[in-house]
OpenMM code with the backbone's topology and positions (N, CA, C; nanometers):
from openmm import Vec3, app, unit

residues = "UNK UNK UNK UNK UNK UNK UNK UNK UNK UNK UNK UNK UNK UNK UNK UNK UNK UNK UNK UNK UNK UNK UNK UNK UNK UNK UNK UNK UNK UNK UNK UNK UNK UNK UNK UNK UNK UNK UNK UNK UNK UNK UNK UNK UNK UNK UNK UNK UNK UNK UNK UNK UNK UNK UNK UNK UNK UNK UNK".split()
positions = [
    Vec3(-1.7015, -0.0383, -1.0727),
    Vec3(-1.5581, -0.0187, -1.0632),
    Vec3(-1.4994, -0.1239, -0.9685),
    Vec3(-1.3704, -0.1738, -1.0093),
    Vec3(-1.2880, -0.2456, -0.9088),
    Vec3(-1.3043, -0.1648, -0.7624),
    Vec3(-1.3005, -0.3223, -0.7099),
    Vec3(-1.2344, -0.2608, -0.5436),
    Vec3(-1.1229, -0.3691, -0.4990),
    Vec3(-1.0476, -0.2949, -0.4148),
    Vec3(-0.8947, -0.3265, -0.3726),
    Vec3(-0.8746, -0.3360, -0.1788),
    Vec3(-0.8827, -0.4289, -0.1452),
    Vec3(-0.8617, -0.4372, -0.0059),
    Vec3(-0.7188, -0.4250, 0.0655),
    Vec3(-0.6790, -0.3205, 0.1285),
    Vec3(-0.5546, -0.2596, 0.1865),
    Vec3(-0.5446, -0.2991, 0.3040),
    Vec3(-0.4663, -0.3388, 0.3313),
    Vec3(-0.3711, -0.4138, 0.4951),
    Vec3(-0.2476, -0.3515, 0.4982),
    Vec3(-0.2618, -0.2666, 0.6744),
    Vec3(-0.1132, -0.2501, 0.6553),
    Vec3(-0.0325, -0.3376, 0.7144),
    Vec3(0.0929, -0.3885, 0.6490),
    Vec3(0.1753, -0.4647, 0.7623),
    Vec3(0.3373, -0.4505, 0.7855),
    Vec3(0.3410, -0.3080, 0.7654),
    Vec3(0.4893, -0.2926, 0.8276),
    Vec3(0.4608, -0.1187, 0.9026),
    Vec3(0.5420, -0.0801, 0.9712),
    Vec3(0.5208, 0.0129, 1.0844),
    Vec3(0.6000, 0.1378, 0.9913),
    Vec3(0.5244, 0.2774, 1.0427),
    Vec3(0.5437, 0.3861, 1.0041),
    Vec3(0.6826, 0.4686, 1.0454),
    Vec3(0.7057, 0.3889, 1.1145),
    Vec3(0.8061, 0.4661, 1.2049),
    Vec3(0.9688, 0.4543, 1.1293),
    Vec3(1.0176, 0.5398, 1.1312),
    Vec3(1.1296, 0.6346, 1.1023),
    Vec3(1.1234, 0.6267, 0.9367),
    Vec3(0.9807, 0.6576, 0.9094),
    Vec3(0.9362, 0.6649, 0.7623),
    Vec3(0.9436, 0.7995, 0.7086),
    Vec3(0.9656, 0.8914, 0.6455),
    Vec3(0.9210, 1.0237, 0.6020),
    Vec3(0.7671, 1.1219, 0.5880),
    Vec3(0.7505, 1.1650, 0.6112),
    Vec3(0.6430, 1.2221, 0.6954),
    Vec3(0.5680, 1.2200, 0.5933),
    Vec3(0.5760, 1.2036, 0.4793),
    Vec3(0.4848, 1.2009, 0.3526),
    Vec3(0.4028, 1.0937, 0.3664),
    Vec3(0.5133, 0.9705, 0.3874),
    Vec3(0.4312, 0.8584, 0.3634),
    Vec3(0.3266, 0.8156, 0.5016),
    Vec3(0.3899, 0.8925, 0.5855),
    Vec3(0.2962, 0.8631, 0.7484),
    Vec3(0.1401, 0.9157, 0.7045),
    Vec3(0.1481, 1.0274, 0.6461),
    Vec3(0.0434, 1.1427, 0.6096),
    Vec3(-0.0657, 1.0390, 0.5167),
    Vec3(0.0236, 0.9827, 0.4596),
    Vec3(-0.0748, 0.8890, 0.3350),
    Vec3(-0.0992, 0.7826, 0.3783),
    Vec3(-0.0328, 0.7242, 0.4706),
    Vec3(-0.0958, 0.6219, 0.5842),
    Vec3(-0.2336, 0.6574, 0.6335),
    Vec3(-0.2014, 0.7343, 0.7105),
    Vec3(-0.3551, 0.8215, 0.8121),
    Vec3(-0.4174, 0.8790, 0.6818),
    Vec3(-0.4311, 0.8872, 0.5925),
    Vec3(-0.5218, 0.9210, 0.4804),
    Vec3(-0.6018, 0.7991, 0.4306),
    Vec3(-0.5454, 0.7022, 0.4470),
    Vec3(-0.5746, 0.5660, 0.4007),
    Vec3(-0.6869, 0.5507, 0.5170),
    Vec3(-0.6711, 0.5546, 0.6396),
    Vec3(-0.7194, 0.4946, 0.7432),
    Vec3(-0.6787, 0.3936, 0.8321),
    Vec3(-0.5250, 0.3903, 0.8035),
    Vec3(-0.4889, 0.2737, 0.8365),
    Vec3(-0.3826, 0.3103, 0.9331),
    Vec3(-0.3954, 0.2645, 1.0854),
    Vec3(-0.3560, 0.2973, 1.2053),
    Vec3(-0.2450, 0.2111, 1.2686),
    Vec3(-0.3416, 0.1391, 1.2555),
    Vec3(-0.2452, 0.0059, 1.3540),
    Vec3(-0.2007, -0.1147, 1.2542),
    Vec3(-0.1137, -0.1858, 1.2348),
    Vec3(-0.0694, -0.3541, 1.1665),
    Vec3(-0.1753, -0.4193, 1.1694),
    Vec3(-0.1656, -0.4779, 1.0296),
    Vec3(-0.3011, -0.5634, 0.9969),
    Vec3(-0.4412, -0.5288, 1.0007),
    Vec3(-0.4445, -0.4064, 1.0057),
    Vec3(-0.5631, -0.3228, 1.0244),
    Vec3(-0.6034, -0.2702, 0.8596),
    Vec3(-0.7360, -0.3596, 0.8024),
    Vec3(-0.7977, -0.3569, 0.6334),
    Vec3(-0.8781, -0.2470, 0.6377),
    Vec3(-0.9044, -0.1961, 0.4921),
    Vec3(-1.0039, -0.1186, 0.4731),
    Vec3(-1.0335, -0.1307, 0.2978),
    Vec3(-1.0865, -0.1364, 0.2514),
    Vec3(-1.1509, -0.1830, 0.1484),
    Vec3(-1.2195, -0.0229, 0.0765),
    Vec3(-1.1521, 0.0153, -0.0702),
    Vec3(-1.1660, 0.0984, -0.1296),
    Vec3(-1.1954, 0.0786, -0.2996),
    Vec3(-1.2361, 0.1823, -0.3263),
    Vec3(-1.2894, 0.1460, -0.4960),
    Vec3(-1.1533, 0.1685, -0.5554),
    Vec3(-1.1194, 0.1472, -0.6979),
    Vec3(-1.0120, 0.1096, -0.7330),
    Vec3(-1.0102, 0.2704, -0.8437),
    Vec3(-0.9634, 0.3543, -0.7343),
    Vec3(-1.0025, 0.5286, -0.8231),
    Vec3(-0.8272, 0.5599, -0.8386),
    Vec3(-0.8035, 0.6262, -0.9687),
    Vec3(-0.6809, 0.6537, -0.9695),
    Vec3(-0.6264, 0.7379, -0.8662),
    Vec3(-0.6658, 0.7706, -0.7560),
    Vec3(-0.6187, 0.8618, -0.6604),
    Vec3(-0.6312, 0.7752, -0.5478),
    Vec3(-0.6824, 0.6854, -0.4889),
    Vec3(-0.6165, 0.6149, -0.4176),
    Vec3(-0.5319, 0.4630, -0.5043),
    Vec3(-0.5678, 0.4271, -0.6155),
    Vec3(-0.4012, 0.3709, -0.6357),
    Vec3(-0.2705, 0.5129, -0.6483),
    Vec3(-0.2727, 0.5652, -0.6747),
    Vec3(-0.1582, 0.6354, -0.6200),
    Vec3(-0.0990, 0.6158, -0.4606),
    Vec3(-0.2074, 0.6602, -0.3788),
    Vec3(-0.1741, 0.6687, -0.2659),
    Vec3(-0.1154, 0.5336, -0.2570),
    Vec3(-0.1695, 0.3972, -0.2575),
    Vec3(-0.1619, 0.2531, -0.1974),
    Vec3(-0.0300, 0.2552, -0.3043),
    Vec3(-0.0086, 0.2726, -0.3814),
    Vec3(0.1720, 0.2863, -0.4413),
    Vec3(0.2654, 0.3750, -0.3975),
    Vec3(0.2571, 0.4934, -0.3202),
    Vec3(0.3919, 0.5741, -0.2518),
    Vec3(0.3889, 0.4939, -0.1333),
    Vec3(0.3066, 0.3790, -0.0821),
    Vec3(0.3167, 0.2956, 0.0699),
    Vec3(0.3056, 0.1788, 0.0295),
    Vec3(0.3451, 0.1391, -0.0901),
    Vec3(0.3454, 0.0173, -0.1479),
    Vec3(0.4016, -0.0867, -0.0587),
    Vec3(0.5152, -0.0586, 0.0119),
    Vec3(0.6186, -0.1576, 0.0979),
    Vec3(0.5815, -0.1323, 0.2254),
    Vec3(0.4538, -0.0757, 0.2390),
    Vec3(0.4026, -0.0811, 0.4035),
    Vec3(0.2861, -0.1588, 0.4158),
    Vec3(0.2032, -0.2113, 0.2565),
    Vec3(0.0961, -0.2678, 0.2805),
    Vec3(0.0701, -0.3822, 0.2185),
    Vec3(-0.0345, -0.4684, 0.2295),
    Vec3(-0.0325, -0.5667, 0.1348),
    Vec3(-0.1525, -0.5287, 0.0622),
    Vec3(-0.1539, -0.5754, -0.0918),
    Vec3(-0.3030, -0.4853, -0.1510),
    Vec3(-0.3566, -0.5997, -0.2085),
    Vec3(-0.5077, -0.6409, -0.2221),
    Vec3(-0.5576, -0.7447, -0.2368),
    Vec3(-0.6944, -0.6886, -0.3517),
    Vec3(-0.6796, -0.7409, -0.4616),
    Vec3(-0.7863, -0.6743, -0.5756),
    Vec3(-0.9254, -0.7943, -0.5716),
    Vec3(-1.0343, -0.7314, -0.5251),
    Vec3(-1.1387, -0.7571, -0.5086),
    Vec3(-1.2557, -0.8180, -0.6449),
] * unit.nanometer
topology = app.Topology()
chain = topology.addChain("A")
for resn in residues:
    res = topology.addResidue(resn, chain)
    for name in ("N", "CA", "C"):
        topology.addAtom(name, app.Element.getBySymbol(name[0]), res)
């Protein structure tokens, strides 16, 4: 299966609590901080409701 490398690079803050939730689900804490996932229809969902918080890079 594909894998997809996630960076976040814009800040959570005065975001809606949904998308904070799916942030910290991701693993992703701090700016510019990657994590590298298989390409499962349940996390592309997630990496698309935070689409404009991350940059996504297909492996």
């Amino acid at each position: 299966m594909a894998r997809i490398k996630v960076t976040k690079v814009k800040s959570t803050i005065d975001r809606p609590q949904t998308q904070k939730l799916t942030m910290e689900a991701l693993g992703l804490r701090k700016i510019n901080q990657s994590r590298e996932f298989e390409a499962t229809p349940q996390t592309l969902g997630q990496v698309n409701k935070v689409k404009h918080l991350v940059k996504v890079e297909y492996l």
